[in-house]
KOLKOLMAR-408801 format. One line per 2 residues: their letters; for each residue z, y, x of N, C-alpha, C. Coordinates in steps of 0.2 Angstrom, whole numbers, plus 5000, padded with zeros to 4 digits. Example, Ala and Ser with C-alpha at 12.3 -4.5 7.8 and 13.67 -1.06 7.14 Angstrom:
2
AS> 5039:4972:5066:5039:4978:5062:5039:4984:5066 | 5035:4989:5064:5036:4995:5068:5039:5000:5064
END
This chain:
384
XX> 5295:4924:4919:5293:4918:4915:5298:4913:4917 | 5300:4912:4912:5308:4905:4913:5303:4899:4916
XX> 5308:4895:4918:5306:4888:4921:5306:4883:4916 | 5302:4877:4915:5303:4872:4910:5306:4868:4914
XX> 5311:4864:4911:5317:4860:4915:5312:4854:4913 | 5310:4851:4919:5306:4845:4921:5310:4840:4921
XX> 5310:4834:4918:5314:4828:4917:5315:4826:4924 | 5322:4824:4924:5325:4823:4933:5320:4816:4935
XX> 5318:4811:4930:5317:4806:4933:5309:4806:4936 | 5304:4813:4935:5298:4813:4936:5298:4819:4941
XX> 5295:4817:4947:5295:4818:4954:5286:4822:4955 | 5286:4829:4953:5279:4833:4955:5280:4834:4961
XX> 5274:4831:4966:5272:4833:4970:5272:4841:4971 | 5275:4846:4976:5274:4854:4978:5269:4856:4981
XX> 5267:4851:4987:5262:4855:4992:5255:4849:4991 | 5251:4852:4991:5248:4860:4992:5249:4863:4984
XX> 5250:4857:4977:5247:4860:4970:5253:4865:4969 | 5259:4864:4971:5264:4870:4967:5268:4872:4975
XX> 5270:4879:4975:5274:4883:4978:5279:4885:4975 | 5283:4888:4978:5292:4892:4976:5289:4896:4971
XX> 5282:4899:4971:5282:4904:4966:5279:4899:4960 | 5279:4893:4960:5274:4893:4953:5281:4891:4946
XX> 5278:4894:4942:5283:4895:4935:5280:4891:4929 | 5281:4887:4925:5281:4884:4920:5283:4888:4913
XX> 5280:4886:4909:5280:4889:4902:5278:4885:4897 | 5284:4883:4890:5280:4882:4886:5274:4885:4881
XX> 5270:4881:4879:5264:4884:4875:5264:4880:4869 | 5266:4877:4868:5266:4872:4863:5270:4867:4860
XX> 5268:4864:4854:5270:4857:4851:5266:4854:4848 | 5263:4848:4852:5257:4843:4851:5260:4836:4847
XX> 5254:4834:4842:5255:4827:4841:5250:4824:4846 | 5254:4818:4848:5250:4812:4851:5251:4806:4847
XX> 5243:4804:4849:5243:4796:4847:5240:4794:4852 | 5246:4788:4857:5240:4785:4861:5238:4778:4859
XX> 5231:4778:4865:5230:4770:4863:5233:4766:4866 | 5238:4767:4870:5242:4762:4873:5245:4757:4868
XX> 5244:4749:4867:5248:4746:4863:5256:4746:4863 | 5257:4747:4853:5265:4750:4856:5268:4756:4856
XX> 5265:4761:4857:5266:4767:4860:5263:4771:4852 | 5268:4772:4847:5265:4777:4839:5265:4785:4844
XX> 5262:4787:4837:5261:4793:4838:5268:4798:4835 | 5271:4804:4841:5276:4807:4844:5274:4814:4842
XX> 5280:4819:4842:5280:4825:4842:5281:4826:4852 | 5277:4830:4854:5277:4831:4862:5280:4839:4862
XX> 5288:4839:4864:5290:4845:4861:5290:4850:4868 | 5289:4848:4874:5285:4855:4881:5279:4852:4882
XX> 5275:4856:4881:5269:4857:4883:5268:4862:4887 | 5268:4861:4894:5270:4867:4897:5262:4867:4901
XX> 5263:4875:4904:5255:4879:4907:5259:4879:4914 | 5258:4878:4920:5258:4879:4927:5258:4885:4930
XX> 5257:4890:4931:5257:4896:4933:5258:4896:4942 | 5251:4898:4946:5250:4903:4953:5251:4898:4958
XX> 5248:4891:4954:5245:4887:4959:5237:4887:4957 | 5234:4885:4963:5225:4884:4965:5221:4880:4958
XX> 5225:4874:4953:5222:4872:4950:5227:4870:4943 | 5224:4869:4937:5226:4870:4930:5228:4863:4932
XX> 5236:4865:4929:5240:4860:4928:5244:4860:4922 | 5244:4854:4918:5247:4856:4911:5250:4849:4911
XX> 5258:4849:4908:5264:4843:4911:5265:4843:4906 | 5265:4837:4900:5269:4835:4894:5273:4830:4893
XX> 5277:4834:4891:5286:4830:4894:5286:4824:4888 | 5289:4820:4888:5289:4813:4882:5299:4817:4880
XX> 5301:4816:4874:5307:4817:4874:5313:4814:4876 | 5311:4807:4876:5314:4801:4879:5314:4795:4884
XX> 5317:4793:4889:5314:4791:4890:5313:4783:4887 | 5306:4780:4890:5306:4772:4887:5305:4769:4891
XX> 5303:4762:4893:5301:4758:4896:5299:4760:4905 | 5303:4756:4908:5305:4761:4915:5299:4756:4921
XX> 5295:4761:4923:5291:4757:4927:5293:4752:4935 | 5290:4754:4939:5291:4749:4945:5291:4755:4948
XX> 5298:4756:4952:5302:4762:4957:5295:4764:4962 | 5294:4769:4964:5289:4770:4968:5284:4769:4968
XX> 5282:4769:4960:5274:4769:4957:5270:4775:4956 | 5265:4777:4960:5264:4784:4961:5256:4783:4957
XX> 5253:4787:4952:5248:4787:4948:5243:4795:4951 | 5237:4796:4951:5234:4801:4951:5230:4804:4945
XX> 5234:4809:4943:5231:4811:4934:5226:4816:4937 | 5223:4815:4933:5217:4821:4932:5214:4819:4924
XX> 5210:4828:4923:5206:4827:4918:5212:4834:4913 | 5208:4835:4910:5214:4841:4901:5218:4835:4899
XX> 5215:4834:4894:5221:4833:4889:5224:4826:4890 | 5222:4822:4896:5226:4817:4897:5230:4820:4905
XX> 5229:4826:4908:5231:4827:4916:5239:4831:4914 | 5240:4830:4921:5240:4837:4926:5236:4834:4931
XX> 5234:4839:4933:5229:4839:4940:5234:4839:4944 | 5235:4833:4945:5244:4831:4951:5245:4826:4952
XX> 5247:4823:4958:5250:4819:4959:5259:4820:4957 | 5258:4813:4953:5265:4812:4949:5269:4806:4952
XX> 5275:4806:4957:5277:4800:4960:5283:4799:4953 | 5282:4792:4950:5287:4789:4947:5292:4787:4952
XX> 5298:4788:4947:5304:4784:4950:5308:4779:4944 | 5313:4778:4947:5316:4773:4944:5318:4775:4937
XX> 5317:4771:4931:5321:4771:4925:5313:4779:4924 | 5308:4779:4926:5305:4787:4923:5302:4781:4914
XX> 5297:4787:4913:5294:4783:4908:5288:4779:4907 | 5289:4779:4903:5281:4775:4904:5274:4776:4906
XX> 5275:4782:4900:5269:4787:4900:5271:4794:4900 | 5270:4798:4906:5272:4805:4904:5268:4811:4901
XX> 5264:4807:4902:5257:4812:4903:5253:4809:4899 | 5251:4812:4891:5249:4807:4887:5240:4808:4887
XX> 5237:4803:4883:5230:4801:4885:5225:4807:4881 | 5228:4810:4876:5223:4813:4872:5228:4819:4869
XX> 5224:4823:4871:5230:4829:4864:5222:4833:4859 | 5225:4831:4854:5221:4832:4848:5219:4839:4846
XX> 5225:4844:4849:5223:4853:4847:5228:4855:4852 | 5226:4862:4854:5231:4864:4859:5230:4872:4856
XX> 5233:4879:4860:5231:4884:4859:5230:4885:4867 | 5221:4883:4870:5217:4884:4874:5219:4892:4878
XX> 5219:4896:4872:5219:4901:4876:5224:4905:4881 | 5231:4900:4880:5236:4903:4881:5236:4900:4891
XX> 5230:4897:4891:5230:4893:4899:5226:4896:4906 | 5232:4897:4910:5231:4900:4915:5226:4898:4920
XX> 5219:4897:4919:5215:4891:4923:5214:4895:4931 | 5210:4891:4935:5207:4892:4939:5201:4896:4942
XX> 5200:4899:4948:5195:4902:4946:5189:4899:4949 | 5183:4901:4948:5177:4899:4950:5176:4896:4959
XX> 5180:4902:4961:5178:4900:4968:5183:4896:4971 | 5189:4897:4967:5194:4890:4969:5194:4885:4971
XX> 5189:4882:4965:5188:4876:4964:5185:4873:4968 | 5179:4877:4972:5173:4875:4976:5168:4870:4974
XX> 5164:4868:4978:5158:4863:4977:5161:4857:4975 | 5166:4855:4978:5169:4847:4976:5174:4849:4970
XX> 5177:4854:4969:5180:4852:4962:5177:4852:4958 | 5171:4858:4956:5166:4858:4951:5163:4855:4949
XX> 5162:4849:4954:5159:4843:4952:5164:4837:4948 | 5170:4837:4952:5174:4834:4948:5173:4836:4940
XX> 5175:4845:4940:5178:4844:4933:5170:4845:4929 | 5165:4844:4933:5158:4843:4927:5160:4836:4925
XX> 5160:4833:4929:5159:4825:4925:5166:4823:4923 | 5172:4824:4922:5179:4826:4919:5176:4828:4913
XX> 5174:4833:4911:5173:4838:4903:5166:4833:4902 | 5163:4831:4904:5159:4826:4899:5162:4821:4899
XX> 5165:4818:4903:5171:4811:4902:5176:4811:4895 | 5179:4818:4895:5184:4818:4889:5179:4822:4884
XX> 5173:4823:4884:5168:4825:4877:5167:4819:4874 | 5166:4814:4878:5163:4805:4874:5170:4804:4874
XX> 5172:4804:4877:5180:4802:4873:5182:4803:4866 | 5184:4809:4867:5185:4812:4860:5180:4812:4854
XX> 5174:4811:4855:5170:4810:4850:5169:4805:4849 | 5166:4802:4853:5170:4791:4851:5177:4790:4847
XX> 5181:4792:4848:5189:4790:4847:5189:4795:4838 | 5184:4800:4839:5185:4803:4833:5182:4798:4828
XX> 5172:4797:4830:5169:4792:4828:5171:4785:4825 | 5177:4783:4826:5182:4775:4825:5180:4771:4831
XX> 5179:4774:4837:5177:4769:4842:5184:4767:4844 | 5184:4760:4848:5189:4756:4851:5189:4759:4858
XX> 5196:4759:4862:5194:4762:4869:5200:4759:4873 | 5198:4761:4878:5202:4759:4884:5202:4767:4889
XX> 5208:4766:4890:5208:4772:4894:5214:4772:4899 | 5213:4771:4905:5220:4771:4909:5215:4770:4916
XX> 5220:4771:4922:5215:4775:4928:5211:4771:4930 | 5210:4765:4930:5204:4761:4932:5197:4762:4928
XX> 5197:4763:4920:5192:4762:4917:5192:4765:4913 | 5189:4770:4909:5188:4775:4902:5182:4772:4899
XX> 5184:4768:4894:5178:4769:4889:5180:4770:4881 | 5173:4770:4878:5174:4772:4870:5170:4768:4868
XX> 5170:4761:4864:5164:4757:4861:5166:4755:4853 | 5159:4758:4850:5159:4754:4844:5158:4758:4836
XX> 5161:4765:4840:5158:4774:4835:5155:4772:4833 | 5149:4771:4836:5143:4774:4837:5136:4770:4837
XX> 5131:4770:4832:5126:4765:4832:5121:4769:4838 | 5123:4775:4844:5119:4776:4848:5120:4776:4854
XX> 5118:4772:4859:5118:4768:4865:5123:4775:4868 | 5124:4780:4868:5124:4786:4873:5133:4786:4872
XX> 5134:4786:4866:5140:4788:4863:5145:4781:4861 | 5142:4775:4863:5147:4769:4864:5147:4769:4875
XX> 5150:4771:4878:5150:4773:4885:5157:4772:4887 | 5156:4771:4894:5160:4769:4902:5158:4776:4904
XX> 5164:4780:4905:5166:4786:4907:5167:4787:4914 | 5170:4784:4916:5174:4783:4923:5177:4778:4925
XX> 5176:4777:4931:5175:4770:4933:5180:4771:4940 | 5187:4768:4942:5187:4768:4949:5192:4763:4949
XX> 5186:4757:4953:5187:4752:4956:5186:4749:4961 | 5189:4745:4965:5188:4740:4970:5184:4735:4969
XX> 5177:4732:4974:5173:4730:4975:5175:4723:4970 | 5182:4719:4972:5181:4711:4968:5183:4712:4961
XX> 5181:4718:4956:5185:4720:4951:5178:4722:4948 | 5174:4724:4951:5167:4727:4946:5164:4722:4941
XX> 5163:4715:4943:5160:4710:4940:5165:4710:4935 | 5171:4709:4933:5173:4709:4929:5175:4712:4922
XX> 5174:4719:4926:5174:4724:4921:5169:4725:4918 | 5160:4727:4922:5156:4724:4919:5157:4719:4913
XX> 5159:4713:4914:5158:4708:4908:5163:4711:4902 | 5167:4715:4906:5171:4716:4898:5169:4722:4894
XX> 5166:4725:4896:5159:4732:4895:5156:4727:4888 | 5152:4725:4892:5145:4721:4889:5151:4716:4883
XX> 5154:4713:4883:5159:4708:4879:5161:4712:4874 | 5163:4718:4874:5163:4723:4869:5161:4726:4866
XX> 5153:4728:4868:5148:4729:4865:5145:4726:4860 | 5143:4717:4864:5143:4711:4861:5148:4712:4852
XX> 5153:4713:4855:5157:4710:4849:5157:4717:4844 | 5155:4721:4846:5154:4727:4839:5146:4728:4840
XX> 5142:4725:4842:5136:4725:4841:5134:4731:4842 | 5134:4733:4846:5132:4740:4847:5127:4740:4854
XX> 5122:4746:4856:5122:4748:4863:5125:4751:4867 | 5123:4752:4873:5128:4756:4876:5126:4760:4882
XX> 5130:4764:4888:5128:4767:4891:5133:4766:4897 | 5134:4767:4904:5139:4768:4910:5135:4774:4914
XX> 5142:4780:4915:5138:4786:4916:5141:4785:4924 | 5138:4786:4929:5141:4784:4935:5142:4793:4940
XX> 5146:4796:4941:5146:4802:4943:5150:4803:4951 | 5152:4806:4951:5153:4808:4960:5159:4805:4960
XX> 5165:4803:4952:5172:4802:4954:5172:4793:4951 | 5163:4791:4952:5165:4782:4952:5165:4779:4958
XX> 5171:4775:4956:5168:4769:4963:5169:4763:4960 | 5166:4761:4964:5163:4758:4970:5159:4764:4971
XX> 5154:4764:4978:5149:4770:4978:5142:4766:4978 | 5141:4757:4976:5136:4754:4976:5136:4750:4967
XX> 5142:4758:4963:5143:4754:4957:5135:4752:4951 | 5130:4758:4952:5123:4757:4950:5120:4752:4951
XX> 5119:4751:4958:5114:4744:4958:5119:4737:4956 | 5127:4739:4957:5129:4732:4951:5129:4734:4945
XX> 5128:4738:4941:5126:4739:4933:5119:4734:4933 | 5113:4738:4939:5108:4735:4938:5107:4728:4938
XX> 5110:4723:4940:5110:4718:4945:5113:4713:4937 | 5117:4718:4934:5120:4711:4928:5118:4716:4921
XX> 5112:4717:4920:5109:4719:4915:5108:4725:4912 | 5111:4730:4916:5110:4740:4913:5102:4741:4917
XX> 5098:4742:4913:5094:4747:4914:5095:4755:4916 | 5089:4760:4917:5090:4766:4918:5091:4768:4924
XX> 5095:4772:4925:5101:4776:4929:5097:4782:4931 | 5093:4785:4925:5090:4792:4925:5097:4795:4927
XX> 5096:4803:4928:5102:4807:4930:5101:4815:4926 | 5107:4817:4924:5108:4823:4922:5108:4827:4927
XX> 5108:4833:4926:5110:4835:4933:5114:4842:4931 | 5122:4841:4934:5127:4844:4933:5128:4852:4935
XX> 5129:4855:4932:5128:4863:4934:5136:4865:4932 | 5136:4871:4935:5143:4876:4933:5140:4883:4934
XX> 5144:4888:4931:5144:4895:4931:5149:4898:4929 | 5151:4903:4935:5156:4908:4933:5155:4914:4927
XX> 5160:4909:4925:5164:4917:4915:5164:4921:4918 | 5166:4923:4925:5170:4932:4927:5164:4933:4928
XX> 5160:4932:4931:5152:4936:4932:5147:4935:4925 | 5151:4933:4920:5145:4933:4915:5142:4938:4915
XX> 5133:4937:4916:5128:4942:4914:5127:4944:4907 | 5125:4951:4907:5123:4953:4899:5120:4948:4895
XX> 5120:4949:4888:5117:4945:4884:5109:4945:4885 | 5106:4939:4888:5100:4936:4889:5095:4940:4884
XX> 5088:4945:4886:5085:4947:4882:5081:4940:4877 | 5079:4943:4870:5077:4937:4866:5075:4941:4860
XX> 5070:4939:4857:5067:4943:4849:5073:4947:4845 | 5071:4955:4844:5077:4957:4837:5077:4952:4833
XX> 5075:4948:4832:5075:4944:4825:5078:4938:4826 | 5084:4937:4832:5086:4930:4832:5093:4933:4833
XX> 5098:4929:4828:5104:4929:4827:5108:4923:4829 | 5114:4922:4831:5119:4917:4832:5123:4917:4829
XX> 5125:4911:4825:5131:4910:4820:5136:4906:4822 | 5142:4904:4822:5147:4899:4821:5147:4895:4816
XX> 5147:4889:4818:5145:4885:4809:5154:4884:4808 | 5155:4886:4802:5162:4885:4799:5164:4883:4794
XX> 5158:4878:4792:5159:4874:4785:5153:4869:4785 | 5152:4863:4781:5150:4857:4780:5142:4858:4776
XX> 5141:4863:4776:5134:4866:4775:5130:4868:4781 | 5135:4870:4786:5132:4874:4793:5131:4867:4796
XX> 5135:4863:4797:5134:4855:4801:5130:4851:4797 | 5127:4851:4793:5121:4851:4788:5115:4852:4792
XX> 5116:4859:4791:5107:4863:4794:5108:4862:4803 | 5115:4859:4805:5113:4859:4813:5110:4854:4813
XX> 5111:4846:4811:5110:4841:4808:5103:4839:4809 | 5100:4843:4804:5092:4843:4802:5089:4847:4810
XX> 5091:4850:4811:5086:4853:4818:5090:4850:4824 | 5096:4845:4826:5096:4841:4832:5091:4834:4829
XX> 5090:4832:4826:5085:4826:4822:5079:4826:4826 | 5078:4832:4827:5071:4834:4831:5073:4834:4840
XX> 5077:4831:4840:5078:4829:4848:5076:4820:4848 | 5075:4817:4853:5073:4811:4855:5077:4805:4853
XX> 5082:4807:4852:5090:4802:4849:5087:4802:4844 | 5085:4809:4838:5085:4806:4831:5089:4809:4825
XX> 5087:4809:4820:5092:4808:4814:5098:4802:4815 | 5098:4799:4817:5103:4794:4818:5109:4797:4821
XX> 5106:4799:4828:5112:4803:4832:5115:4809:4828 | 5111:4811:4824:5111:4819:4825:5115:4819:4816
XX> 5116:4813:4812:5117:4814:4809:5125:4811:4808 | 5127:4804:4814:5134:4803:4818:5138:4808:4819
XX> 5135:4814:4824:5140:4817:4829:5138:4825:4821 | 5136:4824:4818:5137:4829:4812:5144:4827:4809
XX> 5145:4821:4807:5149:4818:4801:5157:4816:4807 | 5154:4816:4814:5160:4814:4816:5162:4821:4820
XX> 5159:4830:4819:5161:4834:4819:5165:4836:4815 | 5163:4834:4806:5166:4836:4803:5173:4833:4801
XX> 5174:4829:4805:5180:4823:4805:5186:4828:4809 | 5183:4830:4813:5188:4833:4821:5191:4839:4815
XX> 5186:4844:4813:5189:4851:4811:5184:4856:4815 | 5182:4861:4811:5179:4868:4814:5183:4873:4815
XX> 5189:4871:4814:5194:4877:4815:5194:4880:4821 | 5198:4883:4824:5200:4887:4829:5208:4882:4833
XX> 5209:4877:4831:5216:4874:4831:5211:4869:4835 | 5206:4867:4835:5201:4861:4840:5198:4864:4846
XX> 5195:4862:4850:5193:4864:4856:5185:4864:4854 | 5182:4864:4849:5175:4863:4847:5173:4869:4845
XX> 5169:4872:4847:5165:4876:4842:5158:4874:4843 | 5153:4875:4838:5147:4873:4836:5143:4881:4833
XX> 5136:4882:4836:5133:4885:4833:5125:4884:4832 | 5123:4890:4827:5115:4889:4825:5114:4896:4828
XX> 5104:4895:4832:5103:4900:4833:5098:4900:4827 | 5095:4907:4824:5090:4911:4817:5086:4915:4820
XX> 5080:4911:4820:5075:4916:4821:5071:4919:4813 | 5071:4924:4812:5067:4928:4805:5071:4924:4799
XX> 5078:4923:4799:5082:4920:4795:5084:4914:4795 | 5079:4909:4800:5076:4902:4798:5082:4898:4805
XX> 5083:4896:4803:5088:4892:4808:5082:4886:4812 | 5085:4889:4820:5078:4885:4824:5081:4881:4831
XX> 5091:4884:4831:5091:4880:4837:5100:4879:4835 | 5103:4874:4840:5109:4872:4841:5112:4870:4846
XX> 5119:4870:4847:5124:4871:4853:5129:4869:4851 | 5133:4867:4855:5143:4863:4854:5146:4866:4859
XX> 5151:4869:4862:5155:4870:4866:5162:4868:4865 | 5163:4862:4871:5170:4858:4871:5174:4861:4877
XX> 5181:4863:4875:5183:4864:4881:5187:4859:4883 | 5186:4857:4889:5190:4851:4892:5193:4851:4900
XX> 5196:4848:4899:5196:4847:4908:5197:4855:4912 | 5200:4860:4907:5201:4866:4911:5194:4869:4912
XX> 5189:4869:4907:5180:4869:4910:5180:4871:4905 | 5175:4877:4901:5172:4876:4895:5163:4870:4897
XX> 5163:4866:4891:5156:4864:4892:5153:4866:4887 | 5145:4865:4891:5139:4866:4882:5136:4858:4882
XX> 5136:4857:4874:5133:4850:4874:5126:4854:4868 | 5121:4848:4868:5117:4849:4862:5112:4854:4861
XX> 5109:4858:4866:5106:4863:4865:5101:4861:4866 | 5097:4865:4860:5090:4863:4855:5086:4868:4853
XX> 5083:4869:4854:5078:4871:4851:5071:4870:4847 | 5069:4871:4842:5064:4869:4839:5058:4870:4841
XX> 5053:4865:4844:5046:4868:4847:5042:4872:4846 | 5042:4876:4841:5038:4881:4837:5042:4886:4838
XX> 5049:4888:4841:5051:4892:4843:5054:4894:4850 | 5051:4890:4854:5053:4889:4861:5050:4894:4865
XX> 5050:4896:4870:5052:4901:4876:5051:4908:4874 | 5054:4909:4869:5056:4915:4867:5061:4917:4868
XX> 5066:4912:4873:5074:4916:4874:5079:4913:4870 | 5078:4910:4865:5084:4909:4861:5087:4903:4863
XX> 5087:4899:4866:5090:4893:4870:5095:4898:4876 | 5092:4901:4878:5098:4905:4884:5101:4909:4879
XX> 5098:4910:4873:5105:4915:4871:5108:4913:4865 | 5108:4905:4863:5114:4902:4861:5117:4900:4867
XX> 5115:4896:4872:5119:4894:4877:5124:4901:4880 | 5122:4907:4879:5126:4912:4881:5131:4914:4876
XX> 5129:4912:4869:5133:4917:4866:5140:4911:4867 | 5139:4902:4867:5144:4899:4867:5147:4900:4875
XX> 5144:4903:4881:5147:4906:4886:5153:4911:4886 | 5150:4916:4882:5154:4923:4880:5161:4920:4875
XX> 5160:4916:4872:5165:4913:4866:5172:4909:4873 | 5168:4907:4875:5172:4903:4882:5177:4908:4885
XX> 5172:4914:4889:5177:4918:4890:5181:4921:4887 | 5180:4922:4881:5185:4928:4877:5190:4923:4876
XX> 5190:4918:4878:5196:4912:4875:5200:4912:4883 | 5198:4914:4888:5203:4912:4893:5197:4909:4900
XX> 5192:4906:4896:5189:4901:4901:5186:4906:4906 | 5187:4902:4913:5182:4905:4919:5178:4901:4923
XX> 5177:4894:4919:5171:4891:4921:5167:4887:4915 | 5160:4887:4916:5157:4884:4909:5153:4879:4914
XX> 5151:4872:4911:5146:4868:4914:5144:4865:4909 | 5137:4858:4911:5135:4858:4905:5128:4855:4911
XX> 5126:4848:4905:5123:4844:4911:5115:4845:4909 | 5110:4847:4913:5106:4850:4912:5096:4845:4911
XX> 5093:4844:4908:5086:4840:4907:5082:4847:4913 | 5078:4842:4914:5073:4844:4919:5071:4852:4914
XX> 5069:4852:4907:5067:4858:4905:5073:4864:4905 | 5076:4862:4903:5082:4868:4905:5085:4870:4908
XX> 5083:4869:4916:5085:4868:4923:5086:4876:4922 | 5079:4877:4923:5076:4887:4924:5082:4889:4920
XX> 5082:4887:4913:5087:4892:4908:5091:4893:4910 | 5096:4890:4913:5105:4889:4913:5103:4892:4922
XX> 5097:4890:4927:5099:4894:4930:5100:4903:4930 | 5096:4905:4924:5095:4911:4925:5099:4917:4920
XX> 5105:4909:4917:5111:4913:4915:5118:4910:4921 | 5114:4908:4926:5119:4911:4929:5123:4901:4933
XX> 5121:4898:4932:5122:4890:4930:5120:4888:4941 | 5123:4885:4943:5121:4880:4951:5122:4872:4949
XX> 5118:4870:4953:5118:4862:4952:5124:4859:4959 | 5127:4857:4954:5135:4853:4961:5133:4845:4959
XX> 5130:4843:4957:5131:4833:4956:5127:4831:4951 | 5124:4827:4951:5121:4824:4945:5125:4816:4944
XX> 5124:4815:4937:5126:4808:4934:5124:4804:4931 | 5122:4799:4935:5118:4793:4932:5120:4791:4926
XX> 5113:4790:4921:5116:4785:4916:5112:4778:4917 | 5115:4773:4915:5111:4767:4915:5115:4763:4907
XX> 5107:4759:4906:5111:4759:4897:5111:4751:4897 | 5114:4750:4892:5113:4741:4890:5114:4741:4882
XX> 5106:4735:4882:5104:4733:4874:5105:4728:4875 | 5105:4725:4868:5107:4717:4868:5102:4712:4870
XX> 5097:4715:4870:5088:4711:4874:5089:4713:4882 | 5092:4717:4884:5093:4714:4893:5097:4715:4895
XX> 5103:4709:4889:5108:4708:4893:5107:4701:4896 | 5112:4700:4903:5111:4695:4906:5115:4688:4904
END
């Protein structure tokens, strides 16, 4: 496997993430557009995959260089489509940005990831709250939301007329900074009238960043509670009625009838018909990181599932079922069939944040709990 010839002025750290054996490859040629002001959108002509080190690492070369940082400016990337999982030391004259914030479509499968036991307890929590960080990302940013995205702060506000999907992703901050950014949260909210939400996970800080959400006006800070399961030990297909089939929705008719059966979730028609019209924005294709399905009981379409892959993790978002058809197994065996689809594409971890009712399911396809993540929300009646 040839080497990608690494631009001389970007300095990757070796040990412990690369050894003399790890080999780079191209996979690709992405369009970016970032939100950095300034910065249009580029042909990304190496997109390279990492090879026979401990964790997924993907390096996207800029063709030229631009605007040359401060000599010995060292950044820590993480996350898919904005990382490498690396420490990257800038040098003089490097580029702005080399590693760009969002890549829109990749070919997923061709990525050498990590395996389950790799990762351990602390990374799997990282990349649980990673793959839901870059699912509101990308869905907001699809949505028309305004964002901010660079290492201090990830958010998405203004998509979305639903508190959950106008959200602060990730936070790492120094204690004399939170009051401020708080207010530029809420000030933005403010100015597109919207709700909103701050998900606070293992990879925020401050570690007293909750009770200051509470303290300047967020309610909440219920918690999901983050699970992971190993692809390579996928169990057989979870038993469930002959009469229940799994589809792939692949056209504007199928995100339709998912539509009409998430509506019956506690968000609503409202959400449920947002994240339809701003799936159909993205693409069903095989060129996106999304697939979406319908589970059919006796023909009748009765439950629904999204699998995003992100952050080197396949996720499950949306799983539903309709209460006239519940504990008959079909929630485990759409959440399995987008498991199986995971792995036939390369993946060997799936995660996916779990409601008190679904705990059992996902444990009994195979799912551990590493972290939970707070959410706390703010409306415009209590704000301060």
């Amino acid at each position: 496997m040839p080497r990608l010839p690494i631009h001389p002025q970007v300095n990757v750290s070796v040990t412990p993430l690369f050894d003399a054996s790890t080999t780079f490859r191209v996979v690709g040629r992405q369009r970016h557009t970032s939100a950095e002001p300034g910065i249009q959108a580029e042909e990304l002509p190496h997109v390279a995959q990492a090879s026979g080190g401990k964790v997924p690492v993907v390096l996207f070369v800029r063709p030229q260089l631009e605007q040359p940082n401060r000599a010995g400016d060292v950044r820590d990337v993480r996350g898919t489509s904005r990382n490498a999982v690396a420490r990257v030391q800038y040098e003089r004259q490097e580029v702005k940005s080399p590693i760009p914030r969002e890549i829109v479509s990749m070919d997923y499968a061709s990525h050498a990831l990590p395996t389950f036991a790799d990762l351990g307890p602390a990374g799997l929590a990282e990349l649980i709250e990673t793959n839901e960080a870059e699912f509101l990302m990308a869905l907001g940013r699809a949505g028309g939301g305004e964002v901010r995205d660079d290492a201090r702060l990830r958010w998405v506000i203004g998509g979305s007329p639903v508190d959950y999907h106008n959200a602060v992703v990730h936070a790492d901050l120094v204690s004399a900074d939170v009051d401020a950014a708080i207010d530029e949260v809420v000030e933005r909210l403010r100015h597109h009238r919207v709700p909103g939400t701050w998900h606070v996970g293992p990879l925020s800080r401050p570690t007293d960043l909750g009770n200051r959400l509470r303290a300047r006006g967020f309610t909440g800070g219920g918690s999901d509670t983050g699970m992971a399961a190993d692809l390579q030990t996928l169990a057989t297909e979870p038993p469930s009625p002959e009469d229940v089939a799994i589809t792939r929705i692949r056209d504007s008719e199928g995100l339709a009838t998912w539509a009409r059966i998430r509506a019956l979730d506690p968000e609503g028609e409202v959400e449920s018909n947002w994240v339809a019209e701003t799936y159909r924005r993205i693409g069903l294709g095989d060129d996106v990181p999304w697939r979406h399905y319908l589970g059919w009981l006796d023909g009748r379409p009765v439950a629904t599932a999204t699998l995003f892959l992100g952050a080197g993790v396949a996720g499950i978002y949306f799983v539903l079922t309709v209460p006239d058809a519940r504990r008959r197994g079909i929630g485990a065996a759409i959440t399995h069939a987008a498991m199986r689809d995971a792995h036939h594409l390369g993946y060997r971890t799936a995660v996916l944040g779990a409601s008190q009712m679904g705990h059992r399911v996902y444990e009994g396809l195979g799912f551990r709990e590493f972290c939970r993540i707070r959410v706390y929300e703010w409306h415009p009646t209590g704000a301060t």
